[in-house]
N, C-alpha and C positions, 0 to 999 in steps of 0.2 A: 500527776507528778508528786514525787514526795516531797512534803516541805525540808526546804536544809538541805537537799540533793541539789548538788550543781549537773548539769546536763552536759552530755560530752556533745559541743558542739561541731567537734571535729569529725568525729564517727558520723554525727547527723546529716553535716553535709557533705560527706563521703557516699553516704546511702542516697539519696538525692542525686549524686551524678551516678553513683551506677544505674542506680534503676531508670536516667534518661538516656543514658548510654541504650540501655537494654530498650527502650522504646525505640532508639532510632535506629536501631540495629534490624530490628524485628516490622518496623513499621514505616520506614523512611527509607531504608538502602534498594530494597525490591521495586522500589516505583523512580528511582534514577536509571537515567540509561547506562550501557556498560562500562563507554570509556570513563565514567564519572565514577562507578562501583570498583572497577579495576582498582584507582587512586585511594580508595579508601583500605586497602587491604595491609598500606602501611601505615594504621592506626595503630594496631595493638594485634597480638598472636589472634584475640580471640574474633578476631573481627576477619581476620587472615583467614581462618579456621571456616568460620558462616561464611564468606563469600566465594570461597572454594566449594562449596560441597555442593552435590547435583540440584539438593532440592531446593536452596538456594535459587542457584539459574530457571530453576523449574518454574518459582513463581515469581523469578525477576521477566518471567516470559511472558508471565498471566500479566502482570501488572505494567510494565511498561508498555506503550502501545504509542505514545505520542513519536509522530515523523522525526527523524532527530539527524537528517539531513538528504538530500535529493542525487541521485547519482542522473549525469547527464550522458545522452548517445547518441555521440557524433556519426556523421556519415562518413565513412569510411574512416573510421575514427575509433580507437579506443574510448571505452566509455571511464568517467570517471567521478567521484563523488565531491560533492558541495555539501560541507555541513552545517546548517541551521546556528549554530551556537559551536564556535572550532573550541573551546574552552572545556567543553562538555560533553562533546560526541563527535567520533570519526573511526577510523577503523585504521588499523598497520599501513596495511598498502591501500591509497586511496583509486589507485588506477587500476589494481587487479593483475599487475604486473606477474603476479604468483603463479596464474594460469596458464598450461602448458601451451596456447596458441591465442593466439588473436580471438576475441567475441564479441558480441553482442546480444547486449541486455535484453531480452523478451517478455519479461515478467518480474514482478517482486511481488514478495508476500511477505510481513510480518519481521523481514532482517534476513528472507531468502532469498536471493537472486537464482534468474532461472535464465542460466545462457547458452546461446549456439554456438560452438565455434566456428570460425570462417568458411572452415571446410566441410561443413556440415553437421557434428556433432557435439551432442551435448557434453560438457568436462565438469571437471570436479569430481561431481559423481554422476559419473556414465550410465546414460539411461537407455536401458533397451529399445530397439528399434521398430518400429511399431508396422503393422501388418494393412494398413489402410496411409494413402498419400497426402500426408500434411498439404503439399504444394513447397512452393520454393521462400513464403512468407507466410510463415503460418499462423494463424488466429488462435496464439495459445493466451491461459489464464494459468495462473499460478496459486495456489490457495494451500497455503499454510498457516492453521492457527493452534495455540496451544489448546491444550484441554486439563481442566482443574482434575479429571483423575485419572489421566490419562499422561504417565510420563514419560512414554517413547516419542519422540517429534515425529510425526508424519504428515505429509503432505500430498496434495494431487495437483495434476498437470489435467485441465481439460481444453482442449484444440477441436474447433470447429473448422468444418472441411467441407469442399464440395464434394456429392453422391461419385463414387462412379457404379454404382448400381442402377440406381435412380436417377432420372433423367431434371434436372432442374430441380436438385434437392441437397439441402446440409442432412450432416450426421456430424455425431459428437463422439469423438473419441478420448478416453478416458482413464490418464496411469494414475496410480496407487502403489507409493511406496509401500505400504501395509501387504500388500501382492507382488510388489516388483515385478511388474507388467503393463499396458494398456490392454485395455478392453472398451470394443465399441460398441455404444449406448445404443435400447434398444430400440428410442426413439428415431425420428425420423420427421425433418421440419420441410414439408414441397410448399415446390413457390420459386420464382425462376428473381434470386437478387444476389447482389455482392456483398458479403460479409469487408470492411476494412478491417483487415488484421491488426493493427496495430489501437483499435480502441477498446478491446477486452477490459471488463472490470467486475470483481466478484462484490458479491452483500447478501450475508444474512445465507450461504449455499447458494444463492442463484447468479449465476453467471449471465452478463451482459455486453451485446455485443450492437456498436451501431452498424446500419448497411447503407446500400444506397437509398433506401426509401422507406424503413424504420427501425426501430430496437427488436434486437431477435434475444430472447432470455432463455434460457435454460435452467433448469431446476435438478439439481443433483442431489435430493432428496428422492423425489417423485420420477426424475428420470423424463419430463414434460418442459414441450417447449413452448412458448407464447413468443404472437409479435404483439408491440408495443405502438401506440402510434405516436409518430414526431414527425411535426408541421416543420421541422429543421432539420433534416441529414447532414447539417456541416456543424453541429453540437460537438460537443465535447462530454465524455462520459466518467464522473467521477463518486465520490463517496462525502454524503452531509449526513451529520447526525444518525449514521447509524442509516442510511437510505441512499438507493438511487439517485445523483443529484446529474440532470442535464446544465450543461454551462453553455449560454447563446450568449454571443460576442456583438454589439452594435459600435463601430466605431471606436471609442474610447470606455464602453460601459459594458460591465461584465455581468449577467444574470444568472443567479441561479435557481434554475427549478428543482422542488423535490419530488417524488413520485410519491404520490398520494393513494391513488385504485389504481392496480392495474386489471379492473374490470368493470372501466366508465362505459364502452362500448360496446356494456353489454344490456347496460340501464335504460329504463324505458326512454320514450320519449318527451323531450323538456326537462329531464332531469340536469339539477344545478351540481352534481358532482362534477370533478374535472379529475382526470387522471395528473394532470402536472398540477401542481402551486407554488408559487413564487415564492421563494424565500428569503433571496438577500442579492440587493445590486448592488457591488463590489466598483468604486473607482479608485486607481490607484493612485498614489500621494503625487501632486504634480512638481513639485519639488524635488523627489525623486527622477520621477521617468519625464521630467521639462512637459514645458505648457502647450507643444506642440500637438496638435491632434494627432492622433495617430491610432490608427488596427492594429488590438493585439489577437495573439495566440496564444490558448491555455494549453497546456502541457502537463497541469496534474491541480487536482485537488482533491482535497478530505476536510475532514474534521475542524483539521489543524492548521493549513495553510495550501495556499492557493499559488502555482506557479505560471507566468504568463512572459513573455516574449514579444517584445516591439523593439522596431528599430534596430534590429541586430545584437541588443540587449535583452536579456533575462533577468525577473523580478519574483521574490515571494512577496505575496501578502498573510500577514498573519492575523488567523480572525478574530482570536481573541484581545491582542491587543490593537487591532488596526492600523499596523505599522506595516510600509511597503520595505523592502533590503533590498539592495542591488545585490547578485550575485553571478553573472558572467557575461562576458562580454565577446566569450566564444561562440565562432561562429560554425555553422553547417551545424546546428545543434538542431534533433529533431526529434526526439522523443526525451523524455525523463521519469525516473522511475525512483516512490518512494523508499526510504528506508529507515528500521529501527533498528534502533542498539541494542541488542541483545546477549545475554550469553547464552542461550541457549543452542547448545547442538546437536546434528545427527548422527 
């Protein structure tokens, strides 16, 4: 600095907020969920400007990913969303009131829902009718994720079904918006079990599904199925870390295993692998859910938080901060499906 020069210090700390502005614009806005980024657009024109434009949403798509509230479905019930933080994240219509008929939630992915109507059909956006028989409750998965150079949203729908070709056998059928059609896979998994339709859960391309007497996987890379083995068919099939996580329920204590090999069974013998390992026994806050003993039922987990049901009440637990929430006390509640805030569209 020049000796005798006074410093404009007005200018200096002008440049100083723009350029944090320009950091939080460029490095903070795309990792909030939407209803939180929407609020921000009445900052200033130029913040209007960045969060309107596609690319923008593009990688407010890549970058948000945390659950940012749970949509519940009811039995004979409209389904409807419970959001994690109402401050932060929810969506217009929380009951989906919008949609031309009555549905039920079958799937989500990523801030997609993926519904039947009452009547049989899929809305929204009407999906072609497929050439092989779902059945009347069908064992669909829903997989939509974004892709960093990839800016069209595309997604698949994979639905496992019993043969009717093959006698005591699934097959995988398989739509692709990318195609706007299903096509069925050209595997083929024999072996005489019941798929539960309603425990479908994707990781990593591989689709997982529990039956009556273990985890059937599919791999939509390779197009290959594996069964899995589980000493508990009454588990719960969710997402840890980025992994297959089984959820076994004892009385008041929730475990969860992650999949470690899914080719212990194929190691010699006495080997000290295991296909499952324990990762984290979850109880809930008794102060919350009362000191009463009591069986719960999980209803969803990931990463982020863990949803469970006792007593005709429904609970999250959050696993990073280990805090349980009440959040409904609706009843005939029998599946729940995650959801992010997104603005990304189709």
């Amino acid at each position: 600095m020049d000796r005798g020069k006074i410093p404009d210090l007005a200018a200096w700390d002008n440049k100083i907020y723009v350029d944090l502005k320009d950091i939080i614009k460029e490095n903070a806005l795309p990792f909030l969920p939407a209803k939180s980024v929407v609020k921000f657009r009445a900052v200033c024109r130029d913040w209007r400007f960045q969060i309107s434009a596609p690319l923008f949403a593009h990688n407010q798509s890549l970058s948000c990913h945390s659950t940012s509230g749970i949509f519940i479905q009811i039995q004979r019930g409209s389904p409807s969303l419970i959001p994690i933080d109402a401050n932060s994240c929810g969506v217009p219509d929380p009951i989906l009131s919008f949609l031309p008929e009555p549905v039920d939630i079958k799937s989500s992915s990523n801030g997609l829902l993926c519904c039947r109507g009452r009547e049989g059909a899929e809305v929204v956006k009407e999906l072609p009718k497929s050439n092989a028989n779902h059945g009347l409750v069908p064992a669909i998965v829903l997989l939509f994720e974004s892709s960093l150079l990839n800016f069209v949203a595309e997604y698949k729908i994979i639905c496992a079904f019993p043969s009717t070709d093959f006698g005591k056998a699934t097959e995988f059928d398989i739509y692709s918006s990318r195609e706007g059609s299903w096509e069925i896979a050209r595997e083929i998994c024999f072996g005489d079990r019941t798929i539960l339709p309603k425990s479908g859960v994707h990781v990593n391309g591989v689709v997982y599904w529990m039956t009556t007497d273990n985890i059937l996987a599919f791999d939509l890379t390779k197009e290959r199925s594996q069964l899995l083995q589980s000493y508990d068919t009454h588990g719960f099939l969710g997402t840890f870390s980025g992994k297959l996580c089984k959820v076994d329920v004892t009385g008041n204590i929730i475990l969860l295993n992650i999949l470690a090999n899914t080719h212990s069974n194929t190691m010699q013998m006495g080997s000290q692998i295991k296909m499952w390992s324990e990762k984290q026994t979850v109880v809930l806050d008794s102060e919350i859910v009362g000191n009463v003993a009591r069986n719960y039922s999980v209803l969803h987990v990931d990463s982020d938080i863990m949803v469970a049901r006792c007593g005709g009440r429904t609970y999250s637990y959050d696993f990073k901060s280990c805090a349980t929430k009440f959040l409904s006390s609706e009843v005939g509640i029998c599946r729940c499906f995650p959801y992010v805030n997104s603005l990304v569209s189709l």
